[in-house]
ZADOZA-458863 format. One record per residue: residue in three letters; x, y, z of N, C-alpha, C in turn. Coordinates in steps of 0.05 Angstrom, whole numbers, plus 5000, padded with zeros to 4 digits. Atoms other than C-alpha are relative to their C-alpha. Layout:
REM residues N
ALAXYZXYZXYZ
...
END
This chain:
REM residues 374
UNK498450255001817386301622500649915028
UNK499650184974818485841676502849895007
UNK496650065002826085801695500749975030
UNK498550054972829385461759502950065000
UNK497549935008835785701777500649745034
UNK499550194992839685181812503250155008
UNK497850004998846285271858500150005030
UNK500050214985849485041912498550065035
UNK502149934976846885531980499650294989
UNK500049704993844286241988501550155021
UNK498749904974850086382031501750394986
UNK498949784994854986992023501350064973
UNK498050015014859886831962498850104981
UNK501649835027859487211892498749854976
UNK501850225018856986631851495949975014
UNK503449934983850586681901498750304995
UNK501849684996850387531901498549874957
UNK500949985017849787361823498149804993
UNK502250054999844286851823498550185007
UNK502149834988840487241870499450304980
UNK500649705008841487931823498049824974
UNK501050105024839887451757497149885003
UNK502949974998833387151787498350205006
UNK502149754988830387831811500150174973
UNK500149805026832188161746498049784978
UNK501950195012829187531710496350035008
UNK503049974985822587661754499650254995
UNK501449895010821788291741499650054968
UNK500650015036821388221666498449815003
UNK502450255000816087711685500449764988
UNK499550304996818387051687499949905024
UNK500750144972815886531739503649855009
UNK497250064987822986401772499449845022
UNK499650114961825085921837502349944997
UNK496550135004831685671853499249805020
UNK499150314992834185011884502250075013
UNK498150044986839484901936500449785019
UNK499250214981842384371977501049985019
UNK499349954969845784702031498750255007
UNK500849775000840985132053500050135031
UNK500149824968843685292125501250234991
UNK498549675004847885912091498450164986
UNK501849795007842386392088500550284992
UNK499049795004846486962075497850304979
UNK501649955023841487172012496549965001
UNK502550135005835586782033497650215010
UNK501549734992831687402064499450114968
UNK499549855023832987792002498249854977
UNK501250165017830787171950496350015007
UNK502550094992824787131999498450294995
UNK501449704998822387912001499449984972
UNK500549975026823087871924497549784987
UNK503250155003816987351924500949794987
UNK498550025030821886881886500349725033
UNK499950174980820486121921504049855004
UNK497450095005825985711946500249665010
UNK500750324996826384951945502949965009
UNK497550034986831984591984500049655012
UNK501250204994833883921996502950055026
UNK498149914979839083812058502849714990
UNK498150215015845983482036502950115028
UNK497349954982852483442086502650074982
UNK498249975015857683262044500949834980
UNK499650075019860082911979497849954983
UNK502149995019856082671913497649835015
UNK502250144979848982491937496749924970
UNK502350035022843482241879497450195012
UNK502549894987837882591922499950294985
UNK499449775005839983281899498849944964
UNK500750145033838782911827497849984999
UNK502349985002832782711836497850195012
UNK502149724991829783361872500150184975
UNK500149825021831683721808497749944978
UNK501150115017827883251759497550075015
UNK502849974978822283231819499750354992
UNK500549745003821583991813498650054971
UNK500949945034821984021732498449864992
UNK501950215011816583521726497750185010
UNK502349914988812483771781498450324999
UNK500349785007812584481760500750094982
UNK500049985032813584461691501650224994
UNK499149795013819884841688501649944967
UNK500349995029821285031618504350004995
UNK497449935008829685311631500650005025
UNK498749954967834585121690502350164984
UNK498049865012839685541694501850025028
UNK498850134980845585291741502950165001
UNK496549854994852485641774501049865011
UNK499150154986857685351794500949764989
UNK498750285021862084651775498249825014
UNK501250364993858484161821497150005002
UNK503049885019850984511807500049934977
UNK500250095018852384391745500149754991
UNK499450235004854583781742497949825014
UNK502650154986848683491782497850064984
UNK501449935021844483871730500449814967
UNK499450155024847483551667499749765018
UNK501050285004846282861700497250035001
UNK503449974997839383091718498850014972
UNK501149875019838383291652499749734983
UNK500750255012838682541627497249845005
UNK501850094990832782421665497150114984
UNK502649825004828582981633499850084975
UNK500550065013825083151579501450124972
UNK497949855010829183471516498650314992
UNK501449714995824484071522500750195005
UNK498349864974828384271581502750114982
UNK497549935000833284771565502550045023
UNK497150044981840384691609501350234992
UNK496849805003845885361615500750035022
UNK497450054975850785251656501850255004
UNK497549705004855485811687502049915017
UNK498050034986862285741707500750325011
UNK499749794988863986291750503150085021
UNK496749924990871886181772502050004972
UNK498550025022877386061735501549734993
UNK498450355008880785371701502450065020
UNK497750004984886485551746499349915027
UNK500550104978882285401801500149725016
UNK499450295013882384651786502249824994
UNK497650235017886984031771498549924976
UNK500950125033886783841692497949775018
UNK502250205005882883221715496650185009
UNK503549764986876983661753499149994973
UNK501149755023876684121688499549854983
UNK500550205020876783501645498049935013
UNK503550104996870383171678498450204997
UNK501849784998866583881687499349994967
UNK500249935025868584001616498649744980
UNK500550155016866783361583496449905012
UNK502350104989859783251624498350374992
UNK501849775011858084031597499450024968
UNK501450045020856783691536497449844993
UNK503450024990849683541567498850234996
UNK502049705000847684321570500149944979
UNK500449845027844784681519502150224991
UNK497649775003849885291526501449985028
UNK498249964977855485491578500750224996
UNK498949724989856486101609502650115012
UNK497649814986863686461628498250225003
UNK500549774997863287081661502050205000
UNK497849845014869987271639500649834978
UNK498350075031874087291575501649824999
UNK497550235004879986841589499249735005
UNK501450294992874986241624498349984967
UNK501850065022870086431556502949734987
UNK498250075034876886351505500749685007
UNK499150224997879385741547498049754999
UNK501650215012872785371543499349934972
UNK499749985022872285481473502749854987
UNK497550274999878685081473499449754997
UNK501950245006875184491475498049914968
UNK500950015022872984321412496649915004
UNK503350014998865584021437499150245019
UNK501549694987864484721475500950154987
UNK498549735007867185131420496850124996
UNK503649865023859485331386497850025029
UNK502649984988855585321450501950125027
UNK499849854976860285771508499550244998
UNK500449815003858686381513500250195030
UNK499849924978859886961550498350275015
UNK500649784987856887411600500550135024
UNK498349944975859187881650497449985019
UNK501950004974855987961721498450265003
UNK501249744997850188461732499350175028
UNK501049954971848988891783497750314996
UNK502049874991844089441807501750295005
UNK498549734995846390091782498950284993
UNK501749905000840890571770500750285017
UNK498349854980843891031832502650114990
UNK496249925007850891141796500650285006
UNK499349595001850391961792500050045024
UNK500249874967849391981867502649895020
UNK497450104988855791671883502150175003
UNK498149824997860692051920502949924982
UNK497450015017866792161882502749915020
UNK497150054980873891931924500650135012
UNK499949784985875492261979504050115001
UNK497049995006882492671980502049835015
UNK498250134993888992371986500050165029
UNK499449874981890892492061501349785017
UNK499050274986895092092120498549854997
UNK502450284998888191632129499449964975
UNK501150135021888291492061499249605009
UNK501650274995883690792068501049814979
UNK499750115025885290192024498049765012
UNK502450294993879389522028501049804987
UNK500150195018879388882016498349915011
UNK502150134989873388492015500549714981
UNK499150235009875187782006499549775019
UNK500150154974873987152047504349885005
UNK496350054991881086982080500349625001
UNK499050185019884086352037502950144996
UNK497350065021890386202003499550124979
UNK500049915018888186431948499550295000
UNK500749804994886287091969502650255011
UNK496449934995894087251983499950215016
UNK500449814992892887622043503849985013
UNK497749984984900287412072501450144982
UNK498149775011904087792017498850284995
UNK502849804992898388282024502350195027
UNK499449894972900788392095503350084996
UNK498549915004908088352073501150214989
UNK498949685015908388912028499950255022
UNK500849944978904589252086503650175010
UNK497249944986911389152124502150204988
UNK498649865020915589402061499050224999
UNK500949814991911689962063500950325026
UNK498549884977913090172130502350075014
UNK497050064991920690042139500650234971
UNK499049905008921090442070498950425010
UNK501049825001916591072091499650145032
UNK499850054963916590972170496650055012
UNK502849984989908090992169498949764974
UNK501350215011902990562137496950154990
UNK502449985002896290692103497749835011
UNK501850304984890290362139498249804982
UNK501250245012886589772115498349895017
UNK502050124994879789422129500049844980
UNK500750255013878388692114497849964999
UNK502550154998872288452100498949784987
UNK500850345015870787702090499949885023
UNK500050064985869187222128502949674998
UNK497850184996874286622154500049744992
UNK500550304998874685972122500649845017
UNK500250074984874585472163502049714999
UNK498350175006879684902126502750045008
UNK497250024983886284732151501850294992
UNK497449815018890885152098498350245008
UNK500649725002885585782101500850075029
UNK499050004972887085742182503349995001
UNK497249914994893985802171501150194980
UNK499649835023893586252115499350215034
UNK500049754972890986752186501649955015
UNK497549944988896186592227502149964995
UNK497949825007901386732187500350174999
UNK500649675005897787372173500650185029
UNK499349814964897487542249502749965003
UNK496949974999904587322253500950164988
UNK498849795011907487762212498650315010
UNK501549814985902188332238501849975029
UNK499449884979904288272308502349945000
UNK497349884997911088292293500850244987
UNK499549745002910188932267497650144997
UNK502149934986905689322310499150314990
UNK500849725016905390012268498049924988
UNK502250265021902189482212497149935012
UNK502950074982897389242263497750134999
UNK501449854989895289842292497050064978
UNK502049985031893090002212498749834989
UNK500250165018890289422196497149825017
UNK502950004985882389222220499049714986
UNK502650295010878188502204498750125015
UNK502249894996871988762199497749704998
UNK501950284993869087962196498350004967
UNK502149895027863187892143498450165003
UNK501349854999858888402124497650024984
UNK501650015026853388572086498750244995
UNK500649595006853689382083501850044984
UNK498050015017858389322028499950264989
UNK500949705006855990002001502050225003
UNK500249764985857190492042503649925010
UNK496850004992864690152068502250034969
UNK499649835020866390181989500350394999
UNK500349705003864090931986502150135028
UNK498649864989868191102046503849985004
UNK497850064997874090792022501750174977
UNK498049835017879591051973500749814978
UNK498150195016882390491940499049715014
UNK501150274992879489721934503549854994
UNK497550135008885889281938500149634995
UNK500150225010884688581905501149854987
UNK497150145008890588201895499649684992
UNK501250264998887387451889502449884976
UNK498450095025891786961848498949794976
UNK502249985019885486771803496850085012
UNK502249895002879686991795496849874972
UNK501849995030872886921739500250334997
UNK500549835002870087601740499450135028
UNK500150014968870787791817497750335006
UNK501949864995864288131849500350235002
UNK499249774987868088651894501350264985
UNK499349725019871389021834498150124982
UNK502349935016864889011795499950275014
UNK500949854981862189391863501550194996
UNK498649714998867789881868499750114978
UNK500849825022866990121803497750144987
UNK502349884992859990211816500050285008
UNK499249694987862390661866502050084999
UNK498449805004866991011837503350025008
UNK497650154979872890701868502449844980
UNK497450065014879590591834501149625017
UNK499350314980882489781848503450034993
UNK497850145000889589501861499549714991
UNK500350305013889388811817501849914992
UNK498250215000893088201815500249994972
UNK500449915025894988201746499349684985
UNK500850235011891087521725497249994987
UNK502250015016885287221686499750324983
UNK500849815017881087881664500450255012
UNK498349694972884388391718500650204977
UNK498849775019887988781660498050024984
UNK503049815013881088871615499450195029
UNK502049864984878089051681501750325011
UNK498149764993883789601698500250164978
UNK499449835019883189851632504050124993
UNK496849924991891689851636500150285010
UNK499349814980891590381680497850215004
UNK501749774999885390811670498349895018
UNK501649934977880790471724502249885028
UNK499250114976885990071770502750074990
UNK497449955007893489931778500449615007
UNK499350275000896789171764502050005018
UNK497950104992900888771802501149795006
UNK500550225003903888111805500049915026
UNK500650014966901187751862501749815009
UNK497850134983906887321871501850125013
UNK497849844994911187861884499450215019
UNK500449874971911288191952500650374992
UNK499149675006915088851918498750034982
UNK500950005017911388781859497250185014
UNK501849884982904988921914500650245006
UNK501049814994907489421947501750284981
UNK500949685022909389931889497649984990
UNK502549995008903089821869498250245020
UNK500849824983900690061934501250215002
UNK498749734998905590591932499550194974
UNK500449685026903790921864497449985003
UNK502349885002896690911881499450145024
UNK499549744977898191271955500950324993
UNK498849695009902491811922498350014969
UNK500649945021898291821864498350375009
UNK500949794994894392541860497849964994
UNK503549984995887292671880498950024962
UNK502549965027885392861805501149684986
UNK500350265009888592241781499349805008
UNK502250274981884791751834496950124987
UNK503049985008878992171815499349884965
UNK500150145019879391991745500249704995
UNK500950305014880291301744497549975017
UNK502950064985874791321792497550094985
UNK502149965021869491651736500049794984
UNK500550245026872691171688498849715006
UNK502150244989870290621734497349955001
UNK502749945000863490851742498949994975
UNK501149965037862990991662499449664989
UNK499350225001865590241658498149845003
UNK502350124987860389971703498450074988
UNK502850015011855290271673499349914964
UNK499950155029856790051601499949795001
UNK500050304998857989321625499149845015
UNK501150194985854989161681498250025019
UNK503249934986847989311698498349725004
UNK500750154996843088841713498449874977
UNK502550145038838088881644502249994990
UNK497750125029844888811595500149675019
UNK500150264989845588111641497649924985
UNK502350215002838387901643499650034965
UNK500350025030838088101563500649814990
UNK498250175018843687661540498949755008
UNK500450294997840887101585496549934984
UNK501550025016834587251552500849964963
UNK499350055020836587331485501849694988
UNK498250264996840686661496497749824993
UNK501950134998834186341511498949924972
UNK502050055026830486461444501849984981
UNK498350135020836486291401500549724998
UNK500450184997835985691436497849814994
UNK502650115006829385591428498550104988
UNK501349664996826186071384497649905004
UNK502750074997818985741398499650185025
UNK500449864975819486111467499850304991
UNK500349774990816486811467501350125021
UNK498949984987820687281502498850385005
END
């Protein structure tokens, strides 16, 4: 089958790692795959897309709505006779459903939303929502974005949900957590936003230290937005940091990365406090590896914590709320980090491999269409 996947660059963010896992898993079950993009200076992925033999079409767009992006899609699905786009993202999509007026009703459309309705003002979610009754189906990749699209009475029969897959084949060879000790490690891998609540992050930090007179250390890894608020979302953070220089000392921006692996595996505890989320990449990963989370207690955080067997909640408005969180998973005991850390791994591998993904989006396919051989 002939399927373009469509979204917005190959740069860094988790709506991109999961294109990139969903077309390579699509390819090797032998389907002719390409994707589409419009900003394609954030190459973050595009190596990777390219090694996997998996073309990549691109048109070049600055900034706001642009018809060109419209008509490169139709131009593509004409000229290479694809059979199924399959689009992430609200404003991918939404350039897809107008595209899709153009083309022929052959063409199957599934759309994936991949944040959360909280991310949005009602009017946004009202246009996204009322122009995704162009697809064929719509994709959540969490439970609370599925139930709330399904809210909608013209997306109740056609959202559906699937989680994010990843590449877990390796699981048994994953080191287990390493013991509690002073350097117990805690990560966050997040880009630094407002939303990403690194200033009450850093405050608990403080609370921390004034109640225990030390600090556990911490590595960031994301890279910096570059908008007004996310620039003063960091220097608040360093404000409060270099006014308390114990904090500091513990406390590392490691920038962006893309050894995500191996700084997981050497960590202790993922700490991902965000104040929404869809189905967020980084806790997939840690549970890959074996790795117990601190989570904000929103969207699908509490499925994903299993209430207490793979992570620990907390509310991310709440500075003390944070740091007992951090404090009962510091004094927690090595066999109980190690356990939620198996139950993570068990987790991952029941829900979020790469064939249970590409299945459902297969199996999606020929419900849609059953004329398509699959």
């Amino acid at each position: 089958m002939k399927i373009l996947g469509v979204i917005d660059s190959l740069g860094s963010g988790g709506a991109q790692r999961q294109m990139v896992n969903l077309l390579i898993g699509l390819k090797e079950k032998g389907h002719d795959v390409a994707v589409f993009v419009y900003h394609p200076k954030y190459k973050f992925y595009f190596e990777v897309i390219k090694n996997a033999g998996i073309p990549i079409y691109h048109v070049h767009l600055n900034k706001g709505f642009s018809f060109k992006v419209i008509f490169k899609i139709v131009s593509l699905v004409r000229n290479f006779r694809f059979e199924v786009i399959i689009s992430f993202l609200n404003v991918p999509n939404f350039y897809c459903e107008i595209a899709s007026l153009f083309l022929s009703k052959k063409i199957l459309l599934l759309v994936s939303e991949r944040s959360s309705y909280l991310n949005n003002n009602y009017i946004k979610n009202l246009i996204f929502n009322y122009f995704h009754s162009l697809a064929d189906a719509v994709i959540a990749n969490s439970d609370t974005q599925c139930i709330w699209l399904k809210s909608h009475f013209w997306l109740k029969n056609k959202t559906h949900l699937i989680y994010n897959g990843y590449f877990v084949s390796n699981l048994e060879n994953i080191n287990l957590p390493k013991k509690i000790s002073d350097s117990l490690q805690f990560l966050v891998i997040a880009r630094i936003d407002e939303g990403k609540n690194g200033i009450r992050l850093a405050e608990a930090f403080v609370l921390f230290f004034k109640k225990y007179g030390f600090v556990p250390s911490l590595n960031w890894v994301g890279r910096q937005e570059l908008d007004v608020k996310s620039l003063e979302v960091r220097t608040k953070i360093d404000e409060i940091l270099n006014n308390n220089p114990e904090v500091l000392a513990n406390w590392s921006w490691l920038g962006e990365r893309n050894d995500v692996t191996p700084l997981l595996q050497n960590c202790d505890t993922l700490v991902h406090i965000s104040l929404f989320e869809g189905l967020p990449n980084v806790v997939c990963e840690a549970f890959i590896a074996g790795r117990p989370a601190i989570l904000s207690d929103v969207c699908d955080h509490y499925f994903l914590s299993g209430n207490g067997l793979r992570g620990i909640l907390c509310n991310p408005f709440s500075v003390n709320s944070i740091f007992l969180a951090l404090e009962k998973m510091y004094f927690s005991s090595q066999q109980d980090r190690e356990k939620m850390g198996v139950n993570a791994r068990i987790f991952a591998l029941e829900y979020l491999t790469i064939k249970q993904m590409v299945s459902k989006y297969e199996t999606l396919i020929k419900e849609l269409s059953p004329k398509y051989s699959l």
